[in-house]
C-alpha positions as CSV (number, residue, x, y, z in Angstrom):
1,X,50.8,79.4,32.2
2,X,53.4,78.4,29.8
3,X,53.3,74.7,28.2
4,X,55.8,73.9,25.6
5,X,54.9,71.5,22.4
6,X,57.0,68.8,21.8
7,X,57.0,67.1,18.2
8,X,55.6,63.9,19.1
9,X,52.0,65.7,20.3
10,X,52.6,68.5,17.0
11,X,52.8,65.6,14.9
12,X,49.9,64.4,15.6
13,X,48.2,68.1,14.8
14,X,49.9,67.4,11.3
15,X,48.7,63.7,10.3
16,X,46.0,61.5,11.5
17,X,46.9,59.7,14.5
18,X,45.1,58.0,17.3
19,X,45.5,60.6,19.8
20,X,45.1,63.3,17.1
21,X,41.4,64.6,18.2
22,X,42.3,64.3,21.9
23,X,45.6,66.1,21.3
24,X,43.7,69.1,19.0
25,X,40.7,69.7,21.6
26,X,43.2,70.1,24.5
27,X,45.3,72.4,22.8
28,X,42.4,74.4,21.9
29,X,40.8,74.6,25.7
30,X,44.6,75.0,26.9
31,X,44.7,78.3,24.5
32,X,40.9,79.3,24.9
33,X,41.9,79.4,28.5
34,X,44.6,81.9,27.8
35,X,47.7,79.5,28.6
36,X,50.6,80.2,26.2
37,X,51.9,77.6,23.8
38,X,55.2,77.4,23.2
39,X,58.0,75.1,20.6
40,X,61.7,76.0,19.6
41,X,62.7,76.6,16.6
42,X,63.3,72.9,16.1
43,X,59.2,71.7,16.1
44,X,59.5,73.6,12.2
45,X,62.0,71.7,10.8
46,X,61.0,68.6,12.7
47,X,57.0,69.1,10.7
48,X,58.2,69.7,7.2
49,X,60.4,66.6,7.6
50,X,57.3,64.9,8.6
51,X,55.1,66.6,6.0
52,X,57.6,65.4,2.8
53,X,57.9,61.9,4.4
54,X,53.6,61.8,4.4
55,X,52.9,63.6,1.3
56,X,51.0,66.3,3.2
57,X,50.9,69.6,2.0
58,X,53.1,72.5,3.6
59,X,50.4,75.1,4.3
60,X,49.2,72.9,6.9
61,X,52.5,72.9,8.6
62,X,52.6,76.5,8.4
63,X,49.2,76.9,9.8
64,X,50.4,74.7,13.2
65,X,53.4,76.8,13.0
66,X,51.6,80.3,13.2
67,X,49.4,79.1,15.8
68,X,52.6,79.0,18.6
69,X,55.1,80.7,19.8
70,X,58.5,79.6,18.1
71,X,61.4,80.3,20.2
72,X,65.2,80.6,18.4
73,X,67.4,77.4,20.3
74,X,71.1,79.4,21.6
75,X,74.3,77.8,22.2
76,X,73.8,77.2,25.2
77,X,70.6,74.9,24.8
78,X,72.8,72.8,22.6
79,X,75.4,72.7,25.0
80,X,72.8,72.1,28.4
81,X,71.1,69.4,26.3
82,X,74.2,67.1,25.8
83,X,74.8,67.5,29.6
84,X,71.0,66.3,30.1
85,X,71.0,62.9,32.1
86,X,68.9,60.0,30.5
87,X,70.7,57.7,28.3
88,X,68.5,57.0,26.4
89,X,67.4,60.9,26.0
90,X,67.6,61.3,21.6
91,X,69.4,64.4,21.0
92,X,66.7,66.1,19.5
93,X,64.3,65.9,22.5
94,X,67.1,66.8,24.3
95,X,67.6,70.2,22.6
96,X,64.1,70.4,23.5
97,X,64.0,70.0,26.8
98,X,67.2,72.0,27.6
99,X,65.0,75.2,25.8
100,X,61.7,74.8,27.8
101,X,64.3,74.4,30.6
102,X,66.1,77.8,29.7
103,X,62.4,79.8,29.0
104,X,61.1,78.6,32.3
105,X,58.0,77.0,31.2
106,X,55.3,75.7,33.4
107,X,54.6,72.4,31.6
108,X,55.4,70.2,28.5
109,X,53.3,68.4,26.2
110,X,54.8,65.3,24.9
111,X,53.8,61.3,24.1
112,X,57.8,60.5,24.5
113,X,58.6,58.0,26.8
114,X,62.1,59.3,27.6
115,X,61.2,63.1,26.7
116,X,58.5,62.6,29.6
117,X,60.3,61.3,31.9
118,X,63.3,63.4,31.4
119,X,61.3,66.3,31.4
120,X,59.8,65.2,35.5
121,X,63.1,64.4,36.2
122,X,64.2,68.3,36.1
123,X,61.3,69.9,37.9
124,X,58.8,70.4,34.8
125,X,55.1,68.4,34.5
126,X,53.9,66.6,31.9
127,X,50.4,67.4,31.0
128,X,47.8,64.4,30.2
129,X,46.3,65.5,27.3
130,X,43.4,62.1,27.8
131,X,42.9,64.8,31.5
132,X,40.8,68.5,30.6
133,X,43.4,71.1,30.6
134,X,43.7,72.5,34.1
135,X,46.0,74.8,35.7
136,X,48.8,72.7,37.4
């Protein structure tokens, strides 16, 4: 199975957050369990943004970044994702969701409100990371 990390869940892998724990032991059991995790190219940029902004150091963002499998965004992601319905959709999370779209993954991980329910909209699950990671 193929899951694909959005940045509001890899953020919380980078700083201390409430769901930080909860998000790091599902990840774990998701991989331990040979499931693939996925992020475009995007999630990089998106961490050492957050990393300057928090003072944290950039080895840790390389370390989250090693530890998936970084897909390159094409043209056409950029054009699908200002088709994507949703309003209220950011442009960012939309670039996001129109690549797991394109790579045909089997889930997404994200705390987004509108990247969630986007994301349901066009076909693909949302995985609770508060649930044990399961097969869908």
């Amino acid at each position: 199975m193929i899951a694909y990390l959005d940045t509001s869940c890899a953020v919380a892998l980078l700083k201390r957050e409430q769901k930080s724990q909860e998000i790091t032991d599902y990840l774990e059991e998701w991989t331990d369990d040979g499931h693939l995790l996925v992020a475009g190219e995007l999630l990089a940029t998106e961490l050492n943004r957050v990393a300057i902004r928090f003072g944290i150091e950039a080895q840790k963002v390389q370390g989250i970044i090693e530890a998936l499998n970084l897909v390159a965004h094409t043209s056409s992601d950029f054009r699908v994702a200002g088709q994507l319905p949703g309003g209220r959709l950011g442009s960012l999370d939309a670039l996001h969701l129109a690549t797991a779209l394109r790579i045909g993954v089997d889930a997404l991980l994200s705390d987004d409100t509108e990247l969630v329910s986007a994301s349901e909209a066009a076909g693909i699950p949302v995985l609770d990371t508060s649930l044990p990671a399961r097969e869908l």
